[in-house]
N, C-alpha and C positions, 0 to 999 in steps of 0.2 A: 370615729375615724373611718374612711371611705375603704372600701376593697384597694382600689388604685395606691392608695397610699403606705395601706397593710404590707401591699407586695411590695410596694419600694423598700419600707421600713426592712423586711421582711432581707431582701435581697443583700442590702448594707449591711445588715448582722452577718450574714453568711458570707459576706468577702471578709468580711474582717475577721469572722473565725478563721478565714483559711488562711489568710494572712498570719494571723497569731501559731497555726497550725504547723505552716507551709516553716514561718520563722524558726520554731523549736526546734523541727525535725531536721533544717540544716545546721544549726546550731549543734544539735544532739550527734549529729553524722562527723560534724567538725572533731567534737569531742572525744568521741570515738576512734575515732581515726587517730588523734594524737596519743592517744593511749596505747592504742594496739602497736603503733610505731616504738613506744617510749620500750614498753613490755617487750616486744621481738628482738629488742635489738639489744637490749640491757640483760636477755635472759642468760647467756653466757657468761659475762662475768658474776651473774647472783650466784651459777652452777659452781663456780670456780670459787667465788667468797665462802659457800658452803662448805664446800670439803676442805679449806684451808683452814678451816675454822674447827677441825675435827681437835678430840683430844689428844693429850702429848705421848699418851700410847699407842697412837691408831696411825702415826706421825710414818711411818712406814708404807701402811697400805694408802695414804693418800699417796703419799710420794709415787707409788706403783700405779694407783689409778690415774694419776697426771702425770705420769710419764715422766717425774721429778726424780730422778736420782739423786742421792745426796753429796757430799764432797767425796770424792774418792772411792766412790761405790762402784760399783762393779756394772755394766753395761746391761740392759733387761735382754731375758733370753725369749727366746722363740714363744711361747705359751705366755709368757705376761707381758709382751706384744699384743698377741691376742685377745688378750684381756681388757687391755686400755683401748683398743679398737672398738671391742664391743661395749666396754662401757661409754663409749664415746659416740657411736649410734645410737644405744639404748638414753642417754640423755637426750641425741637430737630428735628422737621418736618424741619423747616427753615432753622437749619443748614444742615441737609443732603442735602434739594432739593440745597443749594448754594454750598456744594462741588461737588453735581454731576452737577448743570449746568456750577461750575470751569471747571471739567474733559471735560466735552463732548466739550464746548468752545474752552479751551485750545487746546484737540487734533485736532477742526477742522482748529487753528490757526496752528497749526502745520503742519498739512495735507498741507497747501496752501504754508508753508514757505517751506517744504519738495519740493514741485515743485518750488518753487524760486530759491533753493539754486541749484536744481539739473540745472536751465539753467544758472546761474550763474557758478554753479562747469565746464558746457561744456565749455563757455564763455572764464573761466579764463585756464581752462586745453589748449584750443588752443591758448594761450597767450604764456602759458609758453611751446607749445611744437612750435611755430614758428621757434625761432632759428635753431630748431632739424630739422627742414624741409626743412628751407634755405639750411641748410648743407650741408644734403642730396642730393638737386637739384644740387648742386655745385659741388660733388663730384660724382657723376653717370655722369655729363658732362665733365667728368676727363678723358683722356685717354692717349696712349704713344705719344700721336702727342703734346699735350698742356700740358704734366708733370708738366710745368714749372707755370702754373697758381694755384693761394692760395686760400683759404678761405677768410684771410685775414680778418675776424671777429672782430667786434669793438662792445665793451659795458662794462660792470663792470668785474673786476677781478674774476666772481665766478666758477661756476665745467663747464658752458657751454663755456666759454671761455679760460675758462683748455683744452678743448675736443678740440674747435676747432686749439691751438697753437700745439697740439698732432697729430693732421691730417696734418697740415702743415708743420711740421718736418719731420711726414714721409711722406710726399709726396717730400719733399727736399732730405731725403736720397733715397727715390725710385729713383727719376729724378739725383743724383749719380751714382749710382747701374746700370741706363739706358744707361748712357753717358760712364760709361765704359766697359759694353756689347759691345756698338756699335762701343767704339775702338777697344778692343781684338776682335771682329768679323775681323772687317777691316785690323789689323794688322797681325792678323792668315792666312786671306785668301793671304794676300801680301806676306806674309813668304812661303806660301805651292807653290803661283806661281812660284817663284823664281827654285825652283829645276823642279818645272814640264814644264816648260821654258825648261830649260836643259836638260832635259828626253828626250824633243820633238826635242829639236835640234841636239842630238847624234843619234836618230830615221831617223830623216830626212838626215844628214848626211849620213847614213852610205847607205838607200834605194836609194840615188841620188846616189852616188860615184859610176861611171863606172866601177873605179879599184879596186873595192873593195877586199880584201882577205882572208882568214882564222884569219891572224893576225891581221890585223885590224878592223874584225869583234871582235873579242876577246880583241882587246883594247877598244873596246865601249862599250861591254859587261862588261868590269870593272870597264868604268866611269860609266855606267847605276847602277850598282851593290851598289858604292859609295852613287849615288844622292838618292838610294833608303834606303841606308841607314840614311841617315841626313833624310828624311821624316818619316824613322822609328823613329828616335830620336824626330824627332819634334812631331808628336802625341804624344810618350809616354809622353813629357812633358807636354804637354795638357791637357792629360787624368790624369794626377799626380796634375798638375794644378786644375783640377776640381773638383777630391775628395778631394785635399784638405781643398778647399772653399767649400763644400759639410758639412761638420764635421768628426768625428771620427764614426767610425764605430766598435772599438772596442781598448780598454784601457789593457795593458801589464806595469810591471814594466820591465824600459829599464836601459842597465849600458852605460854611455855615452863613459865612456873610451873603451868599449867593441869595439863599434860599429866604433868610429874613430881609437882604434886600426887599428881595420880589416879594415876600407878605404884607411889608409895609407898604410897598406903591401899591398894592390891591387895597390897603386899608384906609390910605389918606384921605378919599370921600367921605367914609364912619368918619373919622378925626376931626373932618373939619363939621360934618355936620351936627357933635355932640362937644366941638369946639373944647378937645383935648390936643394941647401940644406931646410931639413925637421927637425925641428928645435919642439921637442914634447915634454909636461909638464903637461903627465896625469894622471890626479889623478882619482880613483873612484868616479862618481856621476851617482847615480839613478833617473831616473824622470820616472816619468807615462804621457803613451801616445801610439801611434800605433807603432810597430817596423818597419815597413816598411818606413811610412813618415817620423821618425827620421835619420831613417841610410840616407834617399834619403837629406834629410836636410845637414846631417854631405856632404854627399858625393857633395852634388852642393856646398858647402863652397869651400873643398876639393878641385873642380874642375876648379871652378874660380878664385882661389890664384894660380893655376898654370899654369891658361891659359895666365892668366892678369898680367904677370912677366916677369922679364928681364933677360939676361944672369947673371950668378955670383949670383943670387937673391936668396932666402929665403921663406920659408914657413914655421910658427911657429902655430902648433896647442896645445890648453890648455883645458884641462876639471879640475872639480870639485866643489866643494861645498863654498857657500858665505853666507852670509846674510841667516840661513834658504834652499837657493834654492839651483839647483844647473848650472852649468852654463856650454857652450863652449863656445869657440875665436878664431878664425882662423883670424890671419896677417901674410900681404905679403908686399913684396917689389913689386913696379912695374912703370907703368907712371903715373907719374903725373895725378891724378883725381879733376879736380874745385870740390870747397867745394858745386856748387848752381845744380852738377851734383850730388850727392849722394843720394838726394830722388828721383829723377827721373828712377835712376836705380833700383828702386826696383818696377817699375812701369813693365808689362811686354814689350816685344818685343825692349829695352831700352838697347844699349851697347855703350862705348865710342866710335868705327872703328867701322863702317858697313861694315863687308866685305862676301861678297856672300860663298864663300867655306873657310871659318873658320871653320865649323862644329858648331858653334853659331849662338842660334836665340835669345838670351837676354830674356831668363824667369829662369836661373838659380837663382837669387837673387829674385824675383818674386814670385819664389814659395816654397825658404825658408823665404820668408815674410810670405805668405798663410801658412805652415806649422806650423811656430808660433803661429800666431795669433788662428788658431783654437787648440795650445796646450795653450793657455791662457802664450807665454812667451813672450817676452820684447827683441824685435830684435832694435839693435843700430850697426848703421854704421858709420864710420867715417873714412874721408880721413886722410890720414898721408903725413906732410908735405914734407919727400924724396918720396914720391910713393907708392902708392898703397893705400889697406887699412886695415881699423884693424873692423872686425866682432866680435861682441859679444852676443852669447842668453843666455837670464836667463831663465830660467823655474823654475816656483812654486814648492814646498815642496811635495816631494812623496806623493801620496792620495794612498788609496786600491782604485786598479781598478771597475769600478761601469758598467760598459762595456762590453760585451766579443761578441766575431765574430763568 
């Protein structure tokens, strides 16, 4: 454990001893107090119970010292006046000096329990902060090499065994969080080789080629232009990828038929020139959320129902309003997708054909998952048993935007 930590630890015991300390010693003053009250006030009639209680010979001199004459007795004279007087200071001397030597007693009893309790109060405060320290130690010994190690805490069901299964979860979803960093690392840099691979070989090509000429220069020059382009695309969906997973950065009411409108008229030249019917049932729906990341949502559906298609094939987009929310869907026709592939494509760098100059790197789906999920909507994917598949997002009930950029 660090110094820094020692002294926190260190600090926490010592309020709570003085807590446990500061507690008793009102508690014990309370106590006190009702006592010495009960005692002072009660000590006269004890004095008076006392002497009533004498025996049936002495039945005389009480009667004289309380000032009790009998029936028919004769009036007390001058001198046992005197008498009952003085006995009657000399009792109120007795009872003062006995509640003050209560008080002074009492507090010095106090005094000594005051320091009992305060090593007891230390005692029991490092009892109850052990666990907290265990923890501690456990989890500063934590780092991204050994994620994978727990607290693992074992005792009674109460708040510190709440705490520790709360650490151990997030330490589970970190060691998550860690393992797929370390794929999308992996898999980004595998994806960026691949074109710079080819950069370097159209490079080296064209520097070696004896024969080289005007036009062949200029045919390299356009596969260079090409590869440079798919690396252009592949950042930006990286950098689209990351704000997404990032959050919003600023909340718009969006019209979803707006935005798939205008994707599809951008898209009708593809459609007609891979001679795929566009098949549309849009209704107005509004949701809140960024305009940017939606349309990029609407537009990667958009773009993989028509990559992912066959000749003669179909592309069916639908918006509007359900349940409350409101919703898009994008189905297509296409190959045959196994049902045990569907979650895995929305995993990134994830496509059925790996193929180097597709102009795919397999984060389209990817990061209309990301998109979703940071607009709080309810992405469901599902294979269709002729081909292809059928997309559907729900998104929550229009809020006013709370956000602005």
């Amino acid at each position: 454990m660090s110094l820094t930590a020692r002294i926190s630890g260190t600090r926490v015991r010592l309020r709570l001893t003085l807590l446990y300390s500061v507690l008793f010693l009102l508690s014990g003053a309370v106590l006190l107090a009702i006592t010495y009250v009960l005692v002072t006030q009660g000590g006269s009639s004890v004095g008076m119970s006392t002497f009533s209680s004498s025996p049936s010979g002495d039945q005389s001199i009480s009667n004289i010292i309380l000032g009790n004459g009998g029936p028919g007795s004769p009036p007390l004279t001058g001198s046992e006046r005197r008498l009952v007087e003085a006995a009657q200071q000399q009792a109120a001397r007795q009872h003062a000096e006995f509640g003050h030597q209560l008080l002074v007693k009492s507090g010095i009893a106090l005094a000594i329990m005051s320091v009992i309790s305060a090593a007891l109060g230390w005692l029991v405060a490092g009892r109850v902060l052990r666990p907290v320290r265990t923890m501690t130690d456990s989890i500063q010994l934590i780092s991204a090499r050994n994620v994978h190690e727990r607290l693992a805490f074992t005792g009674p069901g109460d708040e510190l065994k709440a705490l520790a299964d709360t650490v151990d979860g997030l330490l589970g979803r970190l060691e998550t969080a860690l393992d797929s960093h370390k794929r999308f690392v992996a898999n980004a840099a595998h994806e960026l080789r691949t074109p710079l691979t080819v950069e370097h070989a159209l490079l080296e090509e064209a520097m070696l080629d004896p024969d080289a000429t005007v036009d062949s220069y200029r045919a390299r020059f356009e596969d260079l232009v090409v590869v440079s382009e798919q690396q252009a695309q592949l950042l930006e969906s990286l950098l689209v990828l990351a704000t997404s997973e990032r959050g919003l950065d600023r909340l718009e009411s969006v019209d979803l038929s707006e935005l798939a409108g205008s994707v599809l008229g951008a898209s009708r030249p593809r459609a007609c020139e891979q001679d795929v019917a566009v098949v549309t049932r849009i209704r107005p729906a509004r949701v809140t959320g960024d305009p940017a990341l939606v349309e990029r949502l609407v537009a990667n559906l958009v773009d993989n129902a028509m990559s992912y298609n066959v000749p003669d094939g179909w592309v069916e987009v639908a918006t509007g309003t359900a349940d409350g929310g409101c919703f898009l869907s994008v189905t297509n026709t296409g190959p045959p997708v196994p049902p045990e592939m569907v979650d895995r494509l929305l995993n990134p760098f994830q496509r059925l054909a790996r193929t180097a100059d597709d102009g795919h790197h397999g984060l389209g789906l990817s990061i209309v998952q990301s998109i979703a999920v940071s607009h709080s909507a309810d992405l469901s994917v599902r294979a269709r048993p002729e081909g292809g598949l059928a997309i559907r997002v729900d998104f929550p009930a229009e809020k006013s935007p709370a956000i602005s950029g």
